[in-house]
C-alpha positions as CSV (number, residue, x, y, z in Angstrom):
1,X,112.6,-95.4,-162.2
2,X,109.2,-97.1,-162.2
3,X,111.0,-100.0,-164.7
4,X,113.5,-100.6,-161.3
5,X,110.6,-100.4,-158.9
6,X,108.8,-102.8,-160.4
7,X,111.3,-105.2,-161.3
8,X,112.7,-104.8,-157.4
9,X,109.2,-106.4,-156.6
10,X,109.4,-109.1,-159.3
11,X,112.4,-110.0,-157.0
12,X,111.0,-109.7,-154.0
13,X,107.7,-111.8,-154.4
14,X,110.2,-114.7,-156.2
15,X,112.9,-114.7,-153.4
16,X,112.2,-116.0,-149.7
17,X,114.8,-114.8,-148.3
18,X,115.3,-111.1,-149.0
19,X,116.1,-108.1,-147.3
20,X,113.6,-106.2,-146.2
21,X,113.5,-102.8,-147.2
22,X,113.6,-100.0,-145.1
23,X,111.4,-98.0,-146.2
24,X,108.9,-100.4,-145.3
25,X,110.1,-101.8,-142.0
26,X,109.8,-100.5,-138.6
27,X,112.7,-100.6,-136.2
28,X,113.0,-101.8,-132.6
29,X,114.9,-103.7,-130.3
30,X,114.9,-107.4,-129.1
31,X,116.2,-109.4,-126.2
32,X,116.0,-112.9,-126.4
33,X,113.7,-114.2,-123.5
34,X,114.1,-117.8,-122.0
35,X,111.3,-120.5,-121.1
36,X,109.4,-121.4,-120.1
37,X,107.3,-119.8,-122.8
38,X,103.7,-121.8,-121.3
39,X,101.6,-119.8,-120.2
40,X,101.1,-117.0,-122.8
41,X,98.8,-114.0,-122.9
42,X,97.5,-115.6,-126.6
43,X,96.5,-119.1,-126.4
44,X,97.5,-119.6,-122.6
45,X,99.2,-123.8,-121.7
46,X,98.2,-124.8,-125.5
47,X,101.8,-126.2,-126.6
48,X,100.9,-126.4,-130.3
49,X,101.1,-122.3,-130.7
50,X,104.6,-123.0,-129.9
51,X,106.1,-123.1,-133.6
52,X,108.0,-126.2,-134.2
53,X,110.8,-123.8,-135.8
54,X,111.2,-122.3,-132.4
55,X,111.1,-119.0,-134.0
56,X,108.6,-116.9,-132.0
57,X,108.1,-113.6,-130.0
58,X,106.3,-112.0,-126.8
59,X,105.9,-107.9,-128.3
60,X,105.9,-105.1,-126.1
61,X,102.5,-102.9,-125.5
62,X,103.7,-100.3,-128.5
63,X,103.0,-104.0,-131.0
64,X,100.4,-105.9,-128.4
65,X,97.5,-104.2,-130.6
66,X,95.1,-105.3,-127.4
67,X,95.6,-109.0,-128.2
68,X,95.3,-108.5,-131.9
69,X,98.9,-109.2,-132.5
70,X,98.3,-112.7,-132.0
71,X,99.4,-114.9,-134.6
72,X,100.7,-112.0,-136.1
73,X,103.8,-112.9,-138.1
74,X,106.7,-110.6,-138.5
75,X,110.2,-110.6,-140.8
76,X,113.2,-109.5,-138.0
77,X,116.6,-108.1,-139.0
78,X,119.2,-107.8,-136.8
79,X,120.8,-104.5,-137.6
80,X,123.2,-103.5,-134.7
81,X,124.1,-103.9,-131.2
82,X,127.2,-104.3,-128.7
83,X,130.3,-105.9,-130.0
84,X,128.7,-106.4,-133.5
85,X,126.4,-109.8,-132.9
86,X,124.8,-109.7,-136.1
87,X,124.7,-113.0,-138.1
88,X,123.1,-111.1,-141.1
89,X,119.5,-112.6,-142.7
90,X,116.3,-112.5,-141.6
91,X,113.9,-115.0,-139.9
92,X,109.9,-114.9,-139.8
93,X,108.6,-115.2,-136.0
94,X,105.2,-115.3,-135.2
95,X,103.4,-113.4,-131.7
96,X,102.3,-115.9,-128.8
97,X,102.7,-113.4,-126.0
98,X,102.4,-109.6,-124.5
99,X,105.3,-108.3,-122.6
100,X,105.4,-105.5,-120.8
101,X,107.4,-103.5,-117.9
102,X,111.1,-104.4,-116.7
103,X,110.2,-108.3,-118.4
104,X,110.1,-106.7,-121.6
105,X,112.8,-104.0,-122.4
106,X,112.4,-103.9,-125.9
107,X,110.3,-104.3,-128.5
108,X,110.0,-107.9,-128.8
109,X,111.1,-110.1,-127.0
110,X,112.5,-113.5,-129.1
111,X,112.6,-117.1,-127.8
112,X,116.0,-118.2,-127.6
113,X,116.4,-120.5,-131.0
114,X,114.8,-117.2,-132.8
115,X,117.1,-115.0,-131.0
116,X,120.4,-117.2,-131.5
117,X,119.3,-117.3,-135.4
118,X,120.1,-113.2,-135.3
119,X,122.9,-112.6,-132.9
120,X,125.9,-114.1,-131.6
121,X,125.1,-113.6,-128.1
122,X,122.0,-114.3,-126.1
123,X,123.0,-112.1,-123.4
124,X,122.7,-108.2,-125.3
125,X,120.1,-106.4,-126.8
126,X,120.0,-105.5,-130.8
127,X,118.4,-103.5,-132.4
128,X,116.1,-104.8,-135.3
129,X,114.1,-104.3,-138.5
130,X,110.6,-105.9,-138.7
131,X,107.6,-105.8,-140.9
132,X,104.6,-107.5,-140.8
């Protein structure tokens, strides 16, 4: 057993672009959240925390940390949701923003172009894996 374990994270640290494992990763929901994305509660009007991928997030108060989940980077899995809008894969989005109340009825909220990269529609809410 420890032979597979350890050659399971041989894998892992050579592959980008692997599943992550869910006895590691935490599970939440996401809605994708239009812009404007200026002004956030991390860096306020400064356009370069905006990552050129597009693939960034506004977290809800259970992931805010008190501001220290700025710049925090997280690995987000769609796993389910209405009328199966999983694309399948992963992407890496990074924190730029607290949401919280009725604006933020899930766990993170993605920007569009990281939203679009998970689900089929824009318009539903999934449910997710992430990890840090």
């Amino acid at each position: 057993m420890q032979t597979f374990l350890k050659i399971l994270f041989l894998v892992c640290l050579c592959c980008n672009d692997v599943i992550i494992l869910p006895a590691l990763a935490d599970v939440g929901t996401a809605k994708a959240y239009p812009s404007p994305y200026l002004p956030t509660r991390c860096s306020g009007n400064d356009e370069n925390q905006l990552l050129s991928n597009g693939y960034f997030a506004a977290v809800s108060e259970g992931l805010w940390d008190n501001g220290g989940a700025c710049g925090r980077q997280y690995r987000v899995r769609c796993i389910s949701g209405p009328s199966h809008p999983c694309k399948g894969g992963n992407i890496v989005v990074q924190v730029v923003d607290h949401c919280r109340g009725t604006s933020c009825p899930a766990s993170m909220a993605l920007s569009i172009k990281a939203f679009r990269a998970l689900s089929r529609f824009t318009t539903v809410q999934i449910n997710i894996e992430f990890m840090q």
